[in-house]
N, C-alpha and C positions, 0 to 999 in steps of 0.2 A: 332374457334375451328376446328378442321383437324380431320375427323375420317378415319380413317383402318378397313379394314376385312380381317383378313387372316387366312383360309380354310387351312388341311391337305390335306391326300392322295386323290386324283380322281383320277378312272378309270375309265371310262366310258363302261367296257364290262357288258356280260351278261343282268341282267334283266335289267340294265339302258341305255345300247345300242340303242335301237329304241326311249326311252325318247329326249335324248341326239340329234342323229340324227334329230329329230323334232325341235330341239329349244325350247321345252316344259321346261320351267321354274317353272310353277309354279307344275308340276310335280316333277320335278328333283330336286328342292329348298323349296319349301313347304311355309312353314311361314317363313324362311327364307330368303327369294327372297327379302322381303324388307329391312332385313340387309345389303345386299350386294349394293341394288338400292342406301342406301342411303349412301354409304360410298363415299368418298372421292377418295379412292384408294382399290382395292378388287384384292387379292392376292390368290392362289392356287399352290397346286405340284401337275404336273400333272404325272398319273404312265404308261399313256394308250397312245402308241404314235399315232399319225394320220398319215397314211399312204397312199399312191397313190395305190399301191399295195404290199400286205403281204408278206414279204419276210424274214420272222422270223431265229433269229442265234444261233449259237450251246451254248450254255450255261446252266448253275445250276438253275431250280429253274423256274416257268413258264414263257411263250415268251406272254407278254401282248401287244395289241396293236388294235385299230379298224380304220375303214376308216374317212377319214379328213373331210365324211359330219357331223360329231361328232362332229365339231367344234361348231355347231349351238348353242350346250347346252350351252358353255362356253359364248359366244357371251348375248344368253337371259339370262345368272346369270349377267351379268353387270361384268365380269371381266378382270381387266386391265394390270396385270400379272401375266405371268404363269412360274412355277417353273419347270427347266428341269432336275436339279440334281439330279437324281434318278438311282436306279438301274436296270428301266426298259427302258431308252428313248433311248436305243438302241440296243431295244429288237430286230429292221426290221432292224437293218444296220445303216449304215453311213444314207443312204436315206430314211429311214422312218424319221429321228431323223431333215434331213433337210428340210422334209416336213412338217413335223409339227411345224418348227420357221416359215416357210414360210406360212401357212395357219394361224399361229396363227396371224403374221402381218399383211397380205392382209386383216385379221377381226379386224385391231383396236388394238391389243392386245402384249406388250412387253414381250418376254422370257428372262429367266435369267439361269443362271447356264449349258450354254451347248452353243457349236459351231464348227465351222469347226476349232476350233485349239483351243489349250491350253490358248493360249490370250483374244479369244472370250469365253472361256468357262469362264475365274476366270472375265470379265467386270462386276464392277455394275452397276447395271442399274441406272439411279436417275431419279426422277420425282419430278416433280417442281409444288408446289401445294400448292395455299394462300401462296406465298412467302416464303415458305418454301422447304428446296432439300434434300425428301426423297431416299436414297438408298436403294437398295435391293440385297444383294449377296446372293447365293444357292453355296453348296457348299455338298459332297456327299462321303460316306466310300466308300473304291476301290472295288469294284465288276465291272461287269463288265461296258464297255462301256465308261474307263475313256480315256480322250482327251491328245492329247501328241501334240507335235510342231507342227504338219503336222501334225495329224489325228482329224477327228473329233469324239466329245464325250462329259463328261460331267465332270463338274470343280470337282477335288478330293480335300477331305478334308486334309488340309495341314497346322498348325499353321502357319508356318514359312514363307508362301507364305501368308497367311492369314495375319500377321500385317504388312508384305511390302508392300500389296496391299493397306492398310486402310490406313496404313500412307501415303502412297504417292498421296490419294485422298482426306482424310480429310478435306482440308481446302474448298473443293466441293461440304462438307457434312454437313448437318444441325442433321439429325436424320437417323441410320442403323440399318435399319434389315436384321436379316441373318436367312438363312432355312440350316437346317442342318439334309441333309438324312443320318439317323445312330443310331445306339443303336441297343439293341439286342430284336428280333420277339419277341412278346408277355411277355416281361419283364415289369415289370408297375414302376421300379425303375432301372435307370441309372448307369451302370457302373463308377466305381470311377475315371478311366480317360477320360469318357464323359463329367464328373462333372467337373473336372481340363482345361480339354481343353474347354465350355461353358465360365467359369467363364475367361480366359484368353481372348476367344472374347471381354467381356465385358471390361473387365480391356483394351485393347487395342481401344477402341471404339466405339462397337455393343450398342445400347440400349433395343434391343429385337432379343434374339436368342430362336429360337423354333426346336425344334427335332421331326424328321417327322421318318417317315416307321416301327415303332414298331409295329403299328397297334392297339395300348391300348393308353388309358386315363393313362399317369406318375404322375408325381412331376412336380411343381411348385413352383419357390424361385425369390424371389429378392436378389437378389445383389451388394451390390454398388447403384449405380443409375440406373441398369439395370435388366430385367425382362428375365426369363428364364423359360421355357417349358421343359421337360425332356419324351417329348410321347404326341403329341396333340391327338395321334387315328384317322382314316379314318375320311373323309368327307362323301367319297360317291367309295363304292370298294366290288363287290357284290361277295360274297364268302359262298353258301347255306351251308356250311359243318364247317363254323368257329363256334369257341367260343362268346359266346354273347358279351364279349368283344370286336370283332371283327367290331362288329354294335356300338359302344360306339367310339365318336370321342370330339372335341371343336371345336368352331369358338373362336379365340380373336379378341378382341376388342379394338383398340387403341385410345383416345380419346388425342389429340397430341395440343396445344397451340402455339402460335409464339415464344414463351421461351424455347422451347424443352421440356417442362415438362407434361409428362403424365399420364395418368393412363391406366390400362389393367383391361379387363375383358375378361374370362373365359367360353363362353357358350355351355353347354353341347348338344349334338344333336345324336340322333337316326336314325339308320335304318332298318327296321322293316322287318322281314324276309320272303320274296317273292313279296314284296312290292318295287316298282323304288326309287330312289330319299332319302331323307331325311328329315326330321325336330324336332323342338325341342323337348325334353323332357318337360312332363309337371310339373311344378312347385315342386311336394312333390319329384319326381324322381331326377328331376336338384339338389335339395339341396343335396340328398343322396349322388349324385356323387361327387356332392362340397366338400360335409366335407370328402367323401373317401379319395379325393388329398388331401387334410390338413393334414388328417392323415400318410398321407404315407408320404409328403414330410416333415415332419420331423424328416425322418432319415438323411436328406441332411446336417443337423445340426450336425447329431455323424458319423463319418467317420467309426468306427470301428461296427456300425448296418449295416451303408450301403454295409462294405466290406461282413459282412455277408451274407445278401443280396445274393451279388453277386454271392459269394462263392456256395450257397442253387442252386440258380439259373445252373450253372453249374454242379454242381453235378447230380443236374435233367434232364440233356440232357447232360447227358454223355454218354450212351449208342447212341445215335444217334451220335454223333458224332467221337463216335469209328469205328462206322458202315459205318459213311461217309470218314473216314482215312482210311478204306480198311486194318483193322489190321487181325492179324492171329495169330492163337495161335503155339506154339512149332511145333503141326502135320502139320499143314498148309502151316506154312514155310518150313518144312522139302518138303512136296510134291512139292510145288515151286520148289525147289533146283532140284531137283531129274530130274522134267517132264521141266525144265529150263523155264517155262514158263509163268516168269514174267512180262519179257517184252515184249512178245508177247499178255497178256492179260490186259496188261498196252496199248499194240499200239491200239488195239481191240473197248476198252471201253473210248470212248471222255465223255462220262458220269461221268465216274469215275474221270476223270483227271479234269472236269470243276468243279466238286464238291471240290476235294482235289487243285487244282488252286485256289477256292472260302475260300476255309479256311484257308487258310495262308494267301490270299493277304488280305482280307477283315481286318479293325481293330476290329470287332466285335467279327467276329466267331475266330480268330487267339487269342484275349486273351484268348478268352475262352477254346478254345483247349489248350493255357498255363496253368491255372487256372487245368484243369483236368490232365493232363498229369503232372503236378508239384506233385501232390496230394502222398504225403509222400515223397517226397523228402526236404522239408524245413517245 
């Protein structure tokens, strides 16, 4: 038997910074240090890039990132790799993003979903393990930092690229998992063509697709033969001012056979506010969480809950999101006209433009901006 451990969001700032920097494990890992010692293969997205030095870029949204003696944490969790498809791994540049593949190898450790070109960025990585050749792709909604022919950055989530790639490796592949940064902040249920494009990984493939950066505990469904996450929630992402949610993450657990056939498990884990690191929930907490997922994912079963859902969801952040399209009412626009000075306040504000550049490109915020804006029109 082949075990897995694969870990959502780390960021290694703030209070877990100096842990991290230490190598302190069994601070940073807790009761879970022996989850990860004894797997097989121990997997993480990492949100925090290691840098030589901070060279932080213009964008929406915070510029995360701490120095590459941070690598130590990952090193003491016993992890083998680390997931670069995120929204942050090119928070310092091209050069933090290739400093942190280069520290993370020099320490033992394979990255995925990021590179100095678009080629390097969609590679899966495979590992060969008890005669079996596990894959691993990361793959990420377009904000910023995405990899183009010649640039470096991180693999954008792309169906169409996505079953050229699987097919033309396939016969290399024993068993794929795929990390998929996306879904909408603090939604605990998956947009409807999150859910179309997961289950199409599977049907192409994937036997375990998990959905990272929501920062909440989602939905969970089998599929076909394949297992699917819709919100694993933070590992370890220290934010004194979030939602207790925010502290609510899983670790799954893949217990994987020479036949390909496996099972998954679900472990809820904690992090405790002002306190480093993480660890498990204790027992009566763990089930609560468990039956919460049960209960929610089954709206994954009625398309027409989940569309509401979604629907509820946007409506509730539609004022921020008006706020962020930089809309104006009739007087607003009239004073624009008049003082001509819209594109002068348009050239002014990179603020403004990296936020309204982030909602169009983005798959997330872009439906949702449709879903609102739609609203009486059909």
């Amino acid at each position: 038997m082949l075990n897995i451990a694969i870990a959502g969001d780390v960021c290694a700032t703030g209070i877990n910074e100096r842990a991290f920097a230490d190598g302190n494990a069994a601070q940073i890992f807790g009761d879970l240090a022996d989850t990860f010692r004894a797997a097989d293969l121990a997997i993480v997205n990492l949100e925090s890039p290691l840098y030589a030095q901070p060279c932080g870029i213009r964008k929406s949204g915070p510029v995360l990132g701490v120095p590459e003696a941070c690598v130590a944490g990952l090193v003491a969790g016993r992890i083998n790799v680390v997931g670069l498809a995120n929204n942050h791994s090119m928070d310092h540049s091209w050069t933090g993003l290739r400093n942190t593949i280069r520290v993370c190898r020099e320490h033992g450790m394979a990255t995925v979903g990021a590179g100095a070109n678009l080629a390097e960025a969609r590679r899966i990585h495979v590992e060969h393990i008890k005669g079996v050749r596990i894959g691993v792709l990361a793959v990420a909604e377009r904000e910023f930092g995405i990899a183009g022919r010649s640039k470096w950055g991180v693999n954008p989530l792309d169906p169409i690229d996505f079953a050229r790639n699987v097919r033309a490796h396939a016969s290399q592949l024993d068993f794929l998992i795929v990390l998929v940064h996306g879904g909408n902040e603090h939604l605990h249920y998956p947009r409807p063509t999150l859910v179309d494009t997961c289950r199409f990984f599977i049907e192409e493939g994937a036997d375990v697709v998990l959905c990272q950066h929501s920062h909440c505990i989602g939905c969970i469904e089998q599929y076909q033969d394949g297992y699917i996450v819709y919100g694993q929630g933070n590992l370890i992402f220290d934010s004194p001012r979030a939602s207790s949610s925010w502290r609510e993450g899983g670790v799954v657990c893949i217990a994987l056979d020479a036949d390909r056939r496996f099972s998954a498990e679900f472990i809820p884990v904690e992090q405790r506010l002002g306190v480093p690191g993480v660890r498990r929930f204790d027992q009566e907490r763990s089930q609560s969480i468990l039956n919460a997922i049960d209960e929610r994912s089954r709206a994954l079963k009625d398309p027409d809950l989940l569309e509401r859902y979604w629907r509820e969801f946007c409506q509730s952040q539609k004022d921020l999101y008006l706020r962020r399209l930089g809309t104006h009412n009739r007087f607003g626009r009239g004073v624009d006209r008049l003082l001509r000075n819209v594109q002068s306040r348009y050239a002014r504000s990179w603020k403004l433009r990296a936020e309204q550049l982030n909602l169009i490109r983005c798959e997330s915020h872009r439906e949702a901006l449709i879903n609102i804006l739609s609203d009486g029109f059909e």
